[in-house]
N, C-alpha and C positions, 0 to 999 in steps of 0.2 A: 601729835598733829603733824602731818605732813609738811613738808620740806617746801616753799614757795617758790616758782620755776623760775618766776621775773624779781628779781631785785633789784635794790638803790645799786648793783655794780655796773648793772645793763643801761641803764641812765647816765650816769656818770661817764660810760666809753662815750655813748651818743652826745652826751656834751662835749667832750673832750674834741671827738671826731668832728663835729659841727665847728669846730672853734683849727680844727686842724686840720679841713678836708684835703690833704693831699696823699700820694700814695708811698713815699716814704715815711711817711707818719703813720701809716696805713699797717705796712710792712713791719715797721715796728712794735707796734701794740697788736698785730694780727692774734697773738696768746687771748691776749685781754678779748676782741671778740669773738674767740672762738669759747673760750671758758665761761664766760656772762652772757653773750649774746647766741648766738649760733648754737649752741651745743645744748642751754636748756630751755630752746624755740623748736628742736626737734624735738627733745622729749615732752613736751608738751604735747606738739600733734602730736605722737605715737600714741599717748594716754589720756587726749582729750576726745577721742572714736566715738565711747558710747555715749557723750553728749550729743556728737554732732548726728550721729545715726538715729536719737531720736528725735530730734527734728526731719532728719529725712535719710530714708538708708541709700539714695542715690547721691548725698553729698560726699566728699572726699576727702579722708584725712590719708595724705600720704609725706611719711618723716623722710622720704628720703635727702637727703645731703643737696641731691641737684635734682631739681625739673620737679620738686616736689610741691607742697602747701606754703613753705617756706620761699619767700620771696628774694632774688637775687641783694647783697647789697651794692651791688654795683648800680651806678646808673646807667641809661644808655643817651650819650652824649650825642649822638649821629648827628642829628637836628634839633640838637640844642646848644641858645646862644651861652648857656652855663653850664661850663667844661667840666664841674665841680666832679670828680670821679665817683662818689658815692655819695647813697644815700644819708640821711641821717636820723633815718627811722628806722623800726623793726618791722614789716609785716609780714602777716599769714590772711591766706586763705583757704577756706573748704569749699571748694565751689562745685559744680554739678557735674556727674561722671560724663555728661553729653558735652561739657565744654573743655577746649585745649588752651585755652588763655583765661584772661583776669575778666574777662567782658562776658563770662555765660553767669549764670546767677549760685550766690554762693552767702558763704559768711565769711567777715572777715575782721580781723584785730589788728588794731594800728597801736605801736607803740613807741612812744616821741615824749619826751623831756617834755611838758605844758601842754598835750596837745594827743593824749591816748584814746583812744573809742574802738567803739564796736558797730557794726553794720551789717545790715542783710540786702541784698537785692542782685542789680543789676546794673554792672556802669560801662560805660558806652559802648551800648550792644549796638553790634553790623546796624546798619540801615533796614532789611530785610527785620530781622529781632527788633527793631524799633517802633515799626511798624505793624509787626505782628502784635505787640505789647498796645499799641496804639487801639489798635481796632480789637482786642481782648476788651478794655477799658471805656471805648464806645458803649461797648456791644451789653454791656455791663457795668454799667457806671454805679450804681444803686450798692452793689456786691464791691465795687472795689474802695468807695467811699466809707464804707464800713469797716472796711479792714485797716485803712490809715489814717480814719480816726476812731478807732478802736480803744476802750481806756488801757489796755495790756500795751499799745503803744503809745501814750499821751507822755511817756516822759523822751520818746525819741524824736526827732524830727527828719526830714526829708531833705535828700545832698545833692547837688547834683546843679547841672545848666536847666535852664529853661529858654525859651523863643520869648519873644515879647510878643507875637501873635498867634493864633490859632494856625495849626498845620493845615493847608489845602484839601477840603474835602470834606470840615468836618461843621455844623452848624454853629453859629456863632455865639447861641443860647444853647450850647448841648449843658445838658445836667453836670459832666465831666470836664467842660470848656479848660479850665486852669490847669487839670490835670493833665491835659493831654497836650498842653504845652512844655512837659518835662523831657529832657531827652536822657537823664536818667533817673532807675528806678528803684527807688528802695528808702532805707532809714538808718539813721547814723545816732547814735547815742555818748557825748565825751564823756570819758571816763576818768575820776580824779587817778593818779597813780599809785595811791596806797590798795585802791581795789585789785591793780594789777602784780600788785606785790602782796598781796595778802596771799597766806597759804592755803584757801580756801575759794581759788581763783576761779577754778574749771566749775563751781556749783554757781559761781557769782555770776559766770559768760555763759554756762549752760543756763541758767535762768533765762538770762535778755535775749539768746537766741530760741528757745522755746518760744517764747509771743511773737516772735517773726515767720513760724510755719504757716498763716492763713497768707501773709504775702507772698512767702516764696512759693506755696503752694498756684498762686493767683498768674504768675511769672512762668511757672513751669507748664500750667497747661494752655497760657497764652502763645508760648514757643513749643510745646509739643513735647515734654521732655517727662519725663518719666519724677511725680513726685511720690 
């Protein structure tokens, strides 16, 4: 049986690091997240592709080191009032060749000590994307109703902000109404973290993202993108 990417070592920095977020503490165990964390978070995306291509062959696994699927661990503290240097999660995402940030639609894996899942969609898309998503969901409420609550998705649920009233423009009895107060768009599934440690990972994530093609399909031709 194959070798399992995520282990109790990858957990264990993330606790450590949560419990010592600074950057001499950082520096010092850097071995520790490049060997547990960093190193078999690319090998993963390199060897997680034909999962993600059969959900959709415009998504993107790319292992590169920097600017890749692999998410910085750094934070970015600019405008924010918690100067904390980094993160204290793992993420990745495969998100769609038409997008250059975390906000076009994709899949992704979050991996945190209590608190690991998986998700498909879209999170906070431009205004423009939000809109375009908005009036897809109008225009089609019947077709997108079906898709999230579909039983292939009854064990995930939906993430994301909502409005507390209906957006400008749209009836107050629409079929859609609740929906189309989401400003984002997709579904989130926690994962305990023995699944992420199982050596049998990529069968386990390519499953749950498999049931999420008629969403992201629903997302891409709302924004024009190529599924």
């Amino acid at each position: 049986m194959a070798s399992p990417y995520f282990t109790r070592a990858l957990f264990d920095f993330l606790r450590d690091l949560a419990a010592h977020n600074d950057r001499d503490w950082f520096a010092a165990n850097r071995d520790r997240y490049e060997e547990h964390v960093r190193q078999p978070a690319l090998r993963f995306i390199a060897d997680f592709g034909p999962w993600v291509r059969a959900v959709s062959p415009h998504l993107v696994c790319d292992p590169r080191p920097s600017g890749g699927s692999l998410f910085r661990i750094h934070r970015d503290i600019r405008f924010s009032a918690d100067k904390s240097p980094y993160k204290t999660h793992a993420a990745i995402q495969f998100r769609h060749e038409a997008g250059k940030d975390a906000h076009a639609p994709g899949l992704y894996l979050h991996l945190e000590p209590g608190a690991c899942g998986a998700a498909a969609g879209v999170w906070r898309p431009s205004m423009p994307a939000l809109r375009a998503i908005r009036a897809k969901v109008a225009a089609e409420p019947a077709r997108w109703l079906e898709i999230v609550q579909a039983p292939a998705l009854a064990r995930m649920e939906r993430f994301g902000e909502r409005l507390q009233r209906l957006p400008a423009g749209f009836a107050a009895d629409h079929p859609a109404g609740e929906e189309l107060k989401y400003k984002d768009w997709g579904m989130w599934l926690p994962l305990p973290q023995k699944d992420l440690t199982a050596a049998d990972v990529m069968e386990r994530l390519g499953a749950i993202y498999a049931d999420t093609r008629p969403l992201l399909r629903f997302l891409c031709e709302a924004l024009e993108q190529r599924f």
